[in-house]
Rosetta silent file (secondary structure, phi, psi, omega in degrees, C-alpha in Angstrom):
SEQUENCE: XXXXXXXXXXXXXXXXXXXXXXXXXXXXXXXXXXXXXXXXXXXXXXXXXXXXXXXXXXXXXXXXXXXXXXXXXXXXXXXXXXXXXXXXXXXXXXXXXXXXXXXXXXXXXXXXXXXXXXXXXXXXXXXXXXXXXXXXXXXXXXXXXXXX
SCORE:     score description
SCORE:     0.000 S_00000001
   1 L     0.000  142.855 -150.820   76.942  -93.470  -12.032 S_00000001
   2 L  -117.098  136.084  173.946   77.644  -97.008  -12.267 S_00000001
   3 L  -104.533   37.006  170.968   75.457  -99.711  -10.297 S_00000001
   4 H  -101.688   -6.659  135.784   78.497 -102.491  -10.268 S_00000001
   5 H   -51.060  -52.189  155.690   79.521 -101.257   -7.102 S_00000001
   6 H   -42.421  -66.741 -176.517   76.173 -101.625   -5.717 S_00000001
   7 H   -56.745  -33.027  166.426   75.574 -105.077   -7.492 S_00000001
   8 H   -72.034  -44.966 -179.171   79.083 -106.350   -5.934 S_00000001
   9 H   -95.091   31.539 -168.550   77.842 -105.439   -2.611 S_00000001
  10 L  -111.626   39.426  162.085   74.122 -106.564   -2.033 S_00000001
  11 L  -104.854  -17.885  150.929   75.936 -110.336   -2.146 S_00000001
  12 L  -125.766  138.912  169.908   76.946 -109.777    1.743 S_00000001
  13 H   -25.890  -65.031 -160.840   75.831 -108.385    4.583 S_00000001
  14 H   -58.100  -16.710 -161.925   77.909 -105.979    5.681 S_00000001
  15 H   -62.896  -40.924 -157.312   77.403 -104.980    1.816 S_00000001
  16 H   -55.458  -27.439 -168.164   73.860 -104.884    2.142 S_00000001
  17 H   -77.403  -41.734  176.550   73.874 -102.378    5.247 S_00000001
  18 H   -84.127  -28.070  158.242   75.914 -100.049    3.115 S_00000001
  19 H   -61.728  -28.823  176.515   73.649  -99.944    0.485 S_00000001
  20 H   -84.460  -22.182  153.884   71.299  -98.904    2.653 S_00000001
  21 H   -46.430  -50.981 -177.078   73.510  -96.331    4.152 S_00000001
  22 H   -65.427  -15.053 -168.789   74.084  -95.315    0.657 S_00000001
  23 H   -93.864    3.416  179.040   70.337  -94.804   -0.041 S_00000001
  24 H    96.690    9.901  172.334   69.436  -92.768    2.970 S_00000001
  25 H   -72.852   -6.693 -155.745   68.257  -95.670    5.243 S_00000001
  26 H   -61.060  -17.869 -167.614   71.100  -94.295    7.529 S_00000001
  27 H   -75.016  -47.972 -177.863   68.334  -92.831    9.698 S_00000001
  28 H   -53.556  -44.896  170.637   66.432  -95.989   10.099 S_00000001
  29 H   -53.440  -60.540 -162.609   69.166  -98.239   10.923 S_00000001
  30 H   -37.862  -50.687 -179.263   70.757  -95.738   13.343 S_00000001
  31 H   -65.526  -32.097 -176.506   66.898  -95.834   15.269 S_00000001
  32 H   -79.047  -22.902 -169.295   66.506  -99.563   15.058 S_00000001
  33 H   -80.125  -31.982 -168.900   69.988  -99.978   16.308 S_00000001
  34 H   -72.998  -44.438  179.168   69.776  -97.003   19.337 S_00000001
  35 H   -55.382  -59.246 -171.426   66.455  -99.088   20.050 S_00000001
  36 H   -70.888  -54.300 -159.117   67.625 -102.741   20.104 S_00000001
  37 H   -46.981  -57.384  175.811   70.692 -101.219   22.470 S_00000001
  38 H   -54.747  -37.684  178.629   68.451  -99.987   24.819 S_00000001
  39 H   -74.020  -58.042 -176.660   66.018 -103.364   25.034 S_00000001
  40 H   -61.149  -64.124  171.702   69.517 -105.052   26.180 S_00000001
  41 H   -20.540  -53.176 -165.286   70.495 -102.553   28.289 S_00000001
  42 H   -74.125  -43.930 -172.634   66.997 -102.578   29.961 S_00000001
  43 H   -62.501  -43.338  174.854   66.699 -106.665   29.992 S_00000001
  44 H   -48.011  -47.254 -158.767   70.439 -106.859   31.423 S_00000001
  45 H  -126.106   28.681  149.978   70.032 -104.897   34.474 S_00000001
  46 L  -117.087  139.414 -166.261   66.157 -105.361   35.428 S_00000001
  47 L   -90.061  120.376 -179.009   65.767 -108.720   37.228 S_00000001
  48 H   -50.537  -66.865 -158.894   62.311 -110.423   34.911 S_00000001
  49 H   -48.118  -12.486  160.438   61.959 -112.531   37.880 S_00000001
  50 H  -133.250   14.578  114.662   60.909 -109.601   40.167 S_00000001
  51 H   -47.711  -46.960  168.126   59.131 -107.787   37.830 S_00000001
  52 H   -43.290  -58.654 -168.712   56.586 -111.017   37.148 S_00000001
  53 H   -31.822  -60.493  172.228   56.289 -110.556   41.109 S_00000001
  54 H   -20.880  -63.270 -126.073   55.875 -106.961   40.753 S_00000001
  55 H  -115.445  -34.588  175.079   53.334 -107.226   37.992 S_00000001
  56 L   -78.857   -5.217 -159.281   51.111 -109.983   39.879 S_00000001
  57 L   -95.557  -22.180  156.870   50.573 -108.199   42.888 S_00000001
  58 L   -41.403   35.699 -179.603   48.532 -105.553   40.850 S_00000001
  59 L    42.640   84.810  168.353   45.399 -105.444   40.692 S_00000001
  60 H   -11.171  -59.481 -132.972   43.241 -106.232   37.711 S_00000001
  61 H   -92.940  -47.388 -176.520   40.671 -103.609   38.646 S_00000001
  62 H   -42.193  -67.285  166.858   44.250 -101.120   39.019 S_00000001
  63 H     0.411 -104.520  153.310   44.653 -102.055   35.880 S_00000001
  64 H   -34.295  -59.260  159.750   41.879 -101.207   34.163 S_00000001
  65 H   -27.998  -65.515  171.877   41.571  -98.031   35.432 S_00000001
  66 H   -37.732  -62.472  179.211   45.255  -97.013   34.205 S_00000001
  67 H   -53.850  -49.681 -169.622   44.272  -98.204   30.699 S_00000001
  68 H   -82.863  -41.826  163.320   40.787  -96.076   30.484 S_00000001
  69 H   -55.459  -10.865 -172.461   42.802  -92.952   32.057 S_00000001
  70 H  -128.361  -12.177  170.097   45.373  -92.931   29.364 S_00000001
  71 L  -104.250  108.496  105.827   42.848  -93.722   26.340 S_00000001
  72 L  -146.099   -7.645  135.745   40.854  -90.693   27.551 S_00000001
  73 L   -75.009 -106.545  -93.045   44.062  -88.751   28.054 S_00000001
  74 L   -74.588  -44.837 -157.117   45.280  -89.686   24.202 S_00000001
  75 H   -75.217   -3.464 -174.173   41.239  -88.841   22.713 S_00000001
  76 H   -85.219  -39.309  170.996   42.225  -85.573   24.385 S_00000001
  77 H   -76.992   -5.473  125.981   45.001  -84.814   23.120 S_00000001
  78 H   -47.381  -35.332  161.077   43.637  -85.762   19.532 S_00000001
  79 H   -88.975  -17.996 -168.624   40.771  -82.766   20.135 S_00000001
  80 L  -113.147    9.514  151.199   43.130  -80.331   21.077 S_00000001
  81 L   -93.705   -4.994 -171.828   45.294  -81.101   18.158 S_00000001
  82 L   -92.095 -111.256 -161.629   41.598  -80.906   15.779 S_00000001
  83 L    -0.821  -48.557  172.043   41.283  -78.027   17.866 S_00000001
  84 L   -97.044  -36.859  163.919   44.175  -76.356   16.924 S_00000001
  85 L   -32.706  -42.817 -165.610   44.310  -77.405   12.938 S_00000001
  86 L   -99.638   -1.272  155.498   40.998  -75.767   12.633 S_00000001
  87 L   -74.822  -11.848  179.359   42.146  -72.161   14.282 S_00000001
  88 L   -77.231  -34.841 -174.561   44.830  -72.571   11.879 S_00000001
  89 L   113.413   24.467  179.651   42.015  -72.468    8.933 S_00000001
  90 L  -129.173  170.606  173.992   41.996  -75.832    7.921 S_00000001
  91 L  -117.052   96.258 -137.360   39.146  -78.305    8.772 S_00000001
  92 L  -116.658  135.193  176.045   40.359  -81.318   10.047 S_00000001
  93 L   -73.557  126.028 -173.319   37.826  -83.912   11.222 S_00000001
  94 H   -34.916  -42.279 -175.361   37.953  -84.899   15.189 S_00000001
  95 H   -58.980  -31.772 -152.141   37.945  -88.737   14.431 S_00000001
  96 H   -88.384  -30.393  175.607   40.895  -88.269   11.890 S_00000001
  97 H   -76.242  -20.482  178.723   42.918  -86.588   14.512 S_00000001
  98 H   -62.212  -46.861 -155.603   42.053  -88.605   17.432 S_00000001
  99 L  -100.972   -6.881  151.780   43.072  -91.388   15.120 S_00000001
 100 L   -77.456  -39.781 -161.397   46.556  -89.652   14.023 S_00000001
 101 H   -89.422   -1.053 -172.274   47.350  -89.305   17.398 S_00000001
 102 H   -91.129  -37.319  162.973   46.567  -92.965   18.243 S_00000001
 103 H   -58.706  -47.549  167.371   49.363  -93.691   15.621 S_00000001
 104 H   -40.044  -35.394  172.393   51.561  -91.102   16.833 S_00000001
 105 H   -41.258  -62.592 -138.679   51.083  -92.921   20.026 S_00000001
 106 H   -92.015  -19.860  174.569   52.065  -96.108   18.693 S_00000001
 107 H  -120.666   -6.955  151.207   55.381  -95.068   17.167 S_00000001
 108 H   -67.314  -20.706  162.265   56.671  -92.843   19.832 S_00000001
 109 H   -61.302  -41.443 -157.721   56.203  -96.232   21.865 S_00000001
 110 H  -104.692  -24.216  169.508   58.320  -97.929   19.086 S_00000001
 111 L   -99.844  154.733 -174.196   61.076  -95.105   18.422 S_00000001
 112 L   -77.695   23.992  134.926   63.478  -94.136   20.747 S_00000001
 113 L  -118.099  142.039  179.023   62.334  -90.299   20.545 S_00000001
 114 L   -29.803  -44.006 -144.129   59.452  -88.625   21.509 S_00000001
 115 L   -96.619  -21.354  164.303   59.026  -86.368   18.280 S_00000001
 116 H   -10.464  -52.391 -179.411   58.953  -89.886   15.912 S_00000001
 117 H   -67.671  -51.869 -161.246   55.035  -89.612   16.542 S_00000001
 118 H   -76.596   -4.141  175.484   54.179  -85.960   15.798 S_00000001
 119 H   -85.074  -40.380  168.265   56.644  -86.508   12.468 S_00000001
 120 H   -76.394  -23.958  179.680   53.905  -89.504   11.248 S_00000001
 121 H   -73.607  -43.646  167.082   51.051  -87.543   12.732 S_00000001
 122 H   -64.353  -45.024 -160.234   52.201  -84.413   10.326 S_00000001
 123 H   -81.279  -42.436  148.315   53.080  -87.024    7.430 S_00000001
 124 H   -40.096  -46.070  159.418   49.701  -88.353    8.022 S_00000001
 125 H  -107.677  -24.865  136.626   47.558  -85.039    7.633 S_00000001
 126 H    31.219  -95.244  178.524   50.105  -83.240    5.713 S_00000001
 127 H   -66.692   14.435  167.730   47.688  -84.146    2.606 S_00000001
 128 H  -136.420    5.302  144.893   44.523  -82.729    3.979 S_00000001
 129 H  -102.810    6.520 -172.124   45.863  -79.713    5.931 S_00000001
 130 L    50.953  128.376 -146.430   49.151  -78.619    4.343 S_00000001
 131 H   -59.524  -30.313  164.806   52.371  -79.516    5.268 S_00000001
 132 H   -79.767  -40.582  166.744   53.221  -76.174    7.177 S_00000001
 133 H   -59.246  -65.051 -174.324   49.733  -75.557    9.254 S_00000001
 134 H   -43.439  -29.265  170.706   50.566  -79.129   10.333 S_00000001
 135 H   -76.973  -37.011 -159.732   54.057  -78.007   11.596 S_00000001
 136 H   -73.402  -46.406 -168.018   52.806  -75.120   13.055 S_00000001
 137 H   -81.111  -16.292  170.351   50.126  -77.246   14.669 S_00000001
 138 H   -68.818  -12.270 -161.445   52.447  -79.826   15.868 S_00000001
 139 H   -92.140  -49.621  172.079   55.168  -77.368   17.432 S_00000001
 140 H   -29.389  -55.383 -161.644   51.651  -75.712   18.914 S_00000001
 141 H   -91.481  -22.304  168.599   50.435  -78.745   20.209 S_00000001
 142 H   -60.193  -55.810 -148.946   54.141  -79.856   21.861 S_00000001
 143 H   -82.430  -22.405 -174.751   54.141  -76.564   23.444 S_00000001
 144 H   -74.495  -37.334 -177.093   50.188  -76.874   24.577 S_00000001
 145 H   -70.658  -26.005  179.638   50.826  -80.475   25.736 S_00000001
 146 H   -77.759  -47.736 -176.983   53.871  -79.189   28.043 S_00000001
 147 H   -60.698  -30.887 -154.713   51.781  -76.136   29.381 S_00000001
 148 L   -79.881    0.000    0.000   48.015  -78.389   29.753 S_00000001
């Protein structure tokens, strides 16, 4: 296979996008693109100027609360995935899961599907529980998180 197709077309854009199609990026683009679509959609038809309103009229104290209720849901759901890894037979330390799931967190906030997190949270312990107990505990812990 010859890279002078390649080399003519990382000299433009549109080329550059198809190299990355060809290399299996198609997934990434596709998410960053489904993503930016959505922040214009959502900026087009929510008015800022009465959200700022919205957003001052809250409470500080409201706030706070919200914020301490949701990191004490997330350490929870980080024991009851250590919880389930180690009925599986492997021995996964609480902090490291608590601390997978605070990543998982952070990129189901940044991809436009839910399972984006539990796919870095498995690529993440993967190498110290083996990559099938980790599916099994993620599909476990989806189905534990819907029933809990």
């Amino acid at each position: 296979m010859s890279l002078m197709p390649y080399m003519a077309a990382s000299s433009t854009t549109p080329g550059k996008i198809f190299i990355l199609i060809k290399r299996g990026k198609w997934k990434l683009l596709l998410r960053a693109s489904i993503s930016l679509i959505c922040f214009i959609v959502v900026f087009h038809f929510v008015d800022l100027v009465k959200l700022a309103l919205l957003l001052k009229d809250i409470k500080p104290l409201t706030i706070f609360y919200c914020l301490v209720m949701m990191l004490i849901g997330h350490i929870g759901s980080g024991l009851r995935f250590h919880y389930i890894v180690n009925h599986l037979g492997r021995r996964l330390a609480a902090i490291q899961a608590i601390k997978a799931s605070f990543v998982a967190l952070w990129f189901n906030q940044l991809l436009p599907t839910g399972m984006g997190g539990d796919v870095i949270r498995a690529v993440l312990l993967a190498k110290h529980c083996g990559r099938m107990r980790i599916i099994l505990a993620a599909l476990l812990d989806r189905l534990l998180g819907l029933a809990w």
